[in-house]
N, C-alpha and C positions, 0 to 999 in steps of 0.2 A: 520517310518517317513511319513508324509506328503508330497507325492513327485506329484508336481504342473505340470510338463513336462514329461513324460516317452520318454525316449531315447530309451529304449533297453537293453541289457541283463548287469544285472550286472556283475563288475568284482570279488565280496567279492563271493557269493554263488551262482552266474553262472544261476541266473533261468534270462528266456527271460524276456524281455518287463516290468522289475521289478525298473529300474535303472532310473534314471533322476532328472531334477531341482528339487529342495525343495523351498530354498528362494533366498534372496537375503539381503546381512549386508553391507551397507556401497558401499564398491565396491569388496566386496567378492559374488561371487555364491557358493551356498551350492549346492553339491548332494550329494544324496543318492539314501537309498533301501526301496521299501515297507517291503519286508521281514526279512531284516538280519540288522547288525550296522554298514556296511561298507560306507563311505562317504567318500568326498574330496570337499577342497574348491578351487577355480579356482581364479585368481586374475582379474579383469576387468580394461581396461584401464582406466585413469584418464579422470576428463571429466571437462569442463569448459563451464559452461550451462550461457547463455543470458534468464536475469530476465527481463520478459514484462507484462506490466498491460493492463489490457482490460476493458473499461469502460463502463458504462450497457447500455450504445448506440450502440457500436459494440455487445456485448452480447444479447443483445435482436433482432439487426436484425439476427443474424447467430441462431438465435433460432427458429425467427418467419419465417424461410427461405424465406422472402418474396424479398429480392434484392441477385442475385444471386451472386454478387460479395461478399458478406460478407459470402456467405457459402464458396465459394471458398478460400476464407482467410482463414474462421475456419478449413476449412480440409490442409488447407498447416499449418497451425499453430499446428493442430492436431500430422500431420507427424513428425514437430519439435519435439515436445514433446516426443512423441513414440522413433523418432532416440537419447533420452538426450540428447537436444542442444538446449533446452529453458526450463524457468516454466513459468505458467502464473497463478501465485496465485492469488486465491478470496480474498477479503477482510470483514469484516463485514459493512463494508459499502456499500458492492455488497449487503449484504442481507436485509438491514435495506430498501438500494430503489428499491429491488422487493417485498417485502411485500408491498410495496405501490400502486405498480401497480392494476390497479382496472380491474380484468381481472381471468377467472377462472384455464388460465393455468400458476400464477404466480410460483404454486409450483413445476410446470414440468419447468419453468424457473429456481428457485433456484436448483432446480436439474443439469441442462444443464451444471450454472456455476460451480457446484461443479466439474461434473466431465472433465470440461475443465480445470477445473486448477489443476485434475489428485490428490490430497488430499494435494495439498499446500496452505496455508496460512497465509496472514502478522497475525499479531499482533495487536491488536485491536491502533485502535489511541492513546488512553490517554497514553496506556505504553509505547509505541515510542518517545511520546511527551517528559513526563517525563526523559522516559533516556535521550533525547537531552539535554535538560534544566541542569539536575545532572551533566551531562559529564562535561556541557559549566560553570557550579558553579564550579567544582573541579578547571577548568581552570584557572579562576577568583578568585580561595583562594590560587592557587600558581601562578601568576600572568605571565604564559604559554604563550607567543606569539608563540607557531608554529600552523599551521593550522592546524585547526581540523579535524579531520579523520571521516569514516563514518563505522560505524560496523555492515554487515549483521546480526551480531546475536542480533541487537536493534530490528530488523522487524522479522526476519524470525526466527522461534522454532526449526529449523532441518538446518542441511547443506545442501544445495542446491546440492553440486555437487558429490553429493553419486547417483548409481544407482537405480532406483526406486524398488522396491517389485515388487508382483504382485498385492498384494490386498491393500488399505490403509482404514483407520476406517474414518467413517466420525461422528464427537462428534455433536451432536444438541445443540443449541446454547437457551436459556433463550427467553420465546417470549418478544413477543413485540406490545406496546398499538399500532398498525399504525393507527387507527384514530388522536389520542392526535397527533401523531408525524407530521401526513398528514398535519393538521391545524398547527403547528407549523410551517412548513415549507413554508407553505402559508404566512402565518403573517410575516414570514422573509423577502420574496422574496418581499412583496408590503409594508413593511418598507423601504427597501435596495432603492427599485426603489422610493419612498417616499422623498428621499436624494437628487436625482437628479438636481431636479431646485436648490435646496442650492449650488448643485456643481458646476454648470453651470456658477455662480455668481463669484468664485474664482480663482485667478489667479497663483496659485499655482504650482510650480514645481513636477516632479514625485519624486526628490529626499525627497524634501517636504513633500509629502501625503507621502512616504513610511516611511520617519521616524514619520509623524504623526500615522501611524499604529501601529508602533511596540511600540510605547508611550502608544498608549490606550490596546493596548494587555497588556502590562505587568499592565495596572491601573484593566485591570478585575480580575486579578490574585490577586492584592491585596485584590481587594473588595471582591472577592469569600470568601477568607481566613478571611475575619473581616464577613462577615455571616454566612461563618461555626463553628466563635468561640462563636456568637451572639449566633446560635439555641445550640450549646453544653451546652452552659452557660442555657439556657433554660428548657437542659434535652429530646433536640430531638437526638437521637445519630442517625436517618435515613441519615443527611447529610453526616455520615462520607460515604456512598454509594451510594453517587449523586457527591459529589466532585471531581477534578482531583487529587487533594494534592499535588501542585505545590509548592507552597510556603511551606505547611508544611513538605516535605520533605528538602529542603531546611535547615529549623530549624532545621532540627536534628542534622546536623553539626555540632562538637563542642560545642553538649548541654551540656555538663557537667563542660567547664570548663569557658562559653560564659552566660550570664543572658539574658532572652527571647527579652529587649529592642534592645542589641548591638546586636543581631543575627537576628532583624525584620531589622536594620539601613541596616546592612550587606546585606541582602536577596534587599533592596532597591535600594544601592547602584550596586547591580549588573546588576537588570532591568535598568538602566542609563546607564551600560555600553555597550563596543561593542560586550563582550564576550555574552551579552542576545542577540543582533542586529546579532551576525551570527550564531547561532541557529537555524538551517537547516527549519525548521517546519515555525518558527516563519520569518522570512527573505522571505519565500517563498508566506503564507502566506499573510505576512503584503504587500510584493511584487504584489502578485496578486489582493489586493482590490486596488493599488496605482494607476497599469495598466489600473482598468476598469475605474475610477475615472476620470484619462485621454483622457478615449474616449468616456462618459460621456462628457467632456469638450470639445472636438472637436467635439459633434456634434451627436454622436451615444444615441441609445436608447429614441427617441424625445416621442413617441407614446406611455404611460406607461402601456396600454395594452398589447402592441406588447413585450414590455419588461418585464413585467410578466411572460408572456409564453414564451419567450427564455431564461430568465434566470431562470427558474425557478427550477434548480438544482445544480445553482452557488454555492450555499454551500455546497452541495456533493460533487461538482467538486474541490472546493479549500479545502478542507477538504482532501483527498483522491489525490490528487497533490503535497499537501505541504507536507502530513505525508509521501508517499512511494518513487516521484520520485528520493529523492536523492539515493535511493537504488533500483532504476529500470535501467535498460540499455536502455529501450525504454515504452513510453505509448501510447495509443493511446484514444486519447478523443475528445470531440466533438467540431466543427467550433467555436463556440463564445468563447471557454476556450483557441484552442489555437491561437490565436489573442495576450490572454493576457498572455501566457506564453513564446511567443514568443519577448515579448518586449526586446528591444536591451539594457535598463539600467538595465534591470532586470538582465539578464547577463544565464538563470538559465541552459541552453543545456552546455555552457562552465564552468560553475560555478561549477554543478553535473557529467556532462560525461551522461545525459543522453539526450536521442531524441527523441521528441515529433511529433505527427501523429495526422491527424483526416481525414475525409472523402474529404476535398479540397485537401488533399495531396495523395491521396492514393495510387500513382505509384510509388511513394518515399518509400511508407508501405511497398508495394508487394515487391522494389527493395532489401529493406532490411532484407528482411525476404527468399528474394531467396540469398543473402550472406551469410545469417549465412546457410542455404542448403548445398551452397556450399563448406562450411568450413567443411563440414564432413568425417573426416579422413578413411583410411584402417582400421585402429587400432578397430575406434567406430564400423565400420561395424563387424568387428570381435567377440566383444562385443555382438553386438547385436542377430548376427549368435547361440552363447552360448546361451544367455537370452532367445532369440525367436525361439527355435527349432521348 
C-alpha cells in the first residue's frame, strides 16, 4: 500500500515505522502497511461543512498580498478548511475572469484559486441553470404548489461533507479566446451603461422592472431556440455547442405522445408562469438588473465613464450570484454588487438562507467566520488528530 502518514510499527507483521494513513473514502480513514496486507478502516466523525464563495476581488487581493487584511482572512479561511468546517469552491467563472486579467502572474493566480478551494468545484452555469428550469417544468406539468427545494447536487459533483483526501486531481479545463471574450465584455458593460438615460426617464416600480426582467429572460430563450432550429435547418450542427438547450430540453417531455406545436404552446405557457418567476437563477438574476435599474433612477451612476469602470464586471458578478448563491451559506463580493443584493424587495439573505459580505462590511465577514471557528467540536478535533498525524 501507499501509506501517506507512517505512524509506526505495524500491528499485522510487527516491522517499525511500516504502518500508517493510506487515504481517506468518504468519512472512512484507510490504514495500512507498506509491507504486508494487514489494514483497518477508522470511522471519522460526521461533519457539516459551511459552503462560501469568494469572488476574484477578495481572491486577487489575498493573492496579490498587497492589503494585509485579506491575507489575514485568507489564512483564517484557510485554517477553516484544513479543520473541515468550510469549502470554498472555484467556479469556472473564477477562471474565465483571471484569464482576463492583463498581468503575467494570472497563471500563479488561477493557481492560488485552485488550491484555496482545496479541488472543489461548482458546476459550470448553464447545467445549474438547466436543472433549475427542468425541476420548476416538472413542477408546472404536475401543477406542485409546495416550494421549491434546493439540491446540492444541482451545483456541487461530490458531497461536500465527506472528509477530504490528501491529494485531489485537478482536470484542465478547454482554453479560451480571452481577447473575443475581453471585448465582449466591454461592449456589454458600455451597452448596459448606454440604457441609463432611457432609465432615468421612467417611473417604474422595482416590482415592475423585476417582472419586466424575467419577461425578456424567458423572450431570449425562445428566440435562442428559433435560431438554433434556423442554423440546424441550415446544416450548421456547431449551434448545437454554443446553445444552453433550455427550451429544447423542455420539448423532450412527452414527445411521443405531444406534437412539437402543443409542446412549444406548453414550454410558453410556462415562461408566463410563476413556477418560471421562481426559478432560483432566473428570480435572482432578473432580481438583480431590477435593483441597479433602481438606483440608476435615484441618482447613481450619472458619470458613464465612472460607471464603466465600476461596473465593469456586473455580469460576472450577476452571473455567479444568481447561479450559486442559492447553494452557498455565505459570499463575499464586491461594494457595488452588494448594494444590489442587499435590496429589501429582493428579499434574497431570507429568501436563500444565505449572507452576503463585501469589503464595507468586513467585521461582519471576520465575525463570521470566527463562529463557525468556534463551532469546532472535540469530536472534529479527534478526527483531525487521526488525519493529521
Amino acid at each position: 500500500m501507499l501509506v501517506t502518514r507512517i505512524i509506526g510499527k505495524c500491528p499485522g507483521c510487527k516491522r517499525e515505522n511500516s504502518f500508517g494513513n493510506v487515504n481517506i473514502n468518504q468519512n472512512l480513514l484507510l490504514r495500512g502497511c507498506i509491507h504486508c496486507d494487514y489494514s483497518i478502516q477508522i470511522p471519522l466523525p460526521a461533519l457539516s461543512k459551511k459552503i462560501i464563495y469568494l469572488d476574484q476581488f477578495f481572491l486577487s487581493h489575498a493573492f496579490r498580498e498587497n492589503l494585509e487584511q485579506f491575507v489575514e482572512a485568507a489564512n483564517i479561511i484557510a485554517e477553516l478548511a484544513h479543520a473541515q468546517l468550510i469549502i470554498c469552491p472555484c467556479s469556472p467563472i473564477h477562471k474565465t475572469e483571471t484569464l482576463q486579467w492583463r498581468h503575467s502572474q494570472k497563471e500563479q493566480l488561477l493557481e492560488f484559486i485552485k488550491k484555496t478551494s482545496r479541488g472543489n468545484e461548482f458546476n459550470p452555469e448553464y447545467r445549474i441553470k438547466r436543472a433549475q428550469i427542468t425541476n420548476s417544468f416538472k413542477r408546472f406539468l404536475e401543477n406542485d404548489e409546495k416550494v421549491p427545494s434546493i439540491s446540492l447536487r444541482d451545483a456541487l459533483p461530490r458531497e461536500i461533507n465527506n472528509w477530504e483526501d490528501y491529494f485531489w486531481i485537478d482536470v484542465k479545463g478547454l482554453p479560451e479566446d480571452t481577447e473575443r471574450i475581453r471585448k465582449s465584455k466591454e461592449d456589454s458593460v458600455a451597452q448596459l451603461v448606454g440604457l441609463f438615460q432611457n432609465w432615468r426617464t421612467q417611473n417604474t416600480t422595482f416590482e415592475q422592472d423585476h417582472q419586466f426582467e424575467l419577461i425578456d429572460g424567458a423572450k431570449i430563450y425562445i428566440q435562442l431556440y428559433i435560431e438554433m432550429a434556423q442554423r440546424l435547418a441550415n446544416g450548421d450542427f456547431t449551434t448545437l455547442l454554443e446553445s444552453p438547450m433550455i427550451v429544447e430540453t423542455l420539448l423532450y417531455f412527452d414527445k411521443d405522445e405531444m406534437d412539437i406545436q402543443n409542446r412549444l404552446n406548453r414550454v410558453i405557457g410556462f415562461f408566463k408562469s410563476k413556477y418560471y418567476y421562481e426559478v432560483p437563477c432566473e428570480y435572482i438574476s432578473s432580481g438583480l438588473f431590477a435593483a441597479l435599474k433602481q438606483k440608476v433612477k435615484n441618482g447613481h451612476y450619472v458619470n458613464e465613464e465612472k460607471a464603466k469602470k465600476t461596473l465593469s464586471g456586473i455580469f460576472y458578478d450577476i452571473s455567479f450570484i444568481s447561479t450559486y448563491a442559492p447553494y452557498c451559506d455565505a459570499m463575499f463580493i464586491d461594494n457595488p454588487m452588494i448594494d444590489l443584493v442587499k435590496e429589501p424587495k429582493l428579499n434574497l439573505e431570507e429568501r436563500f438562507n444565505t449572507k452576503f459580505f463585501a469589503r464595507k462590511t468586513w467585521n461582519e465577514f471576520i465575525d463570521y467566520l470566527t463562529k463557525i471557528k468556534e463551532q469546532k467540536s472535540q469530536e472534529i478535533d479527534w478526527g483531525l488528530s487521526l488525519v493529521h498525524v
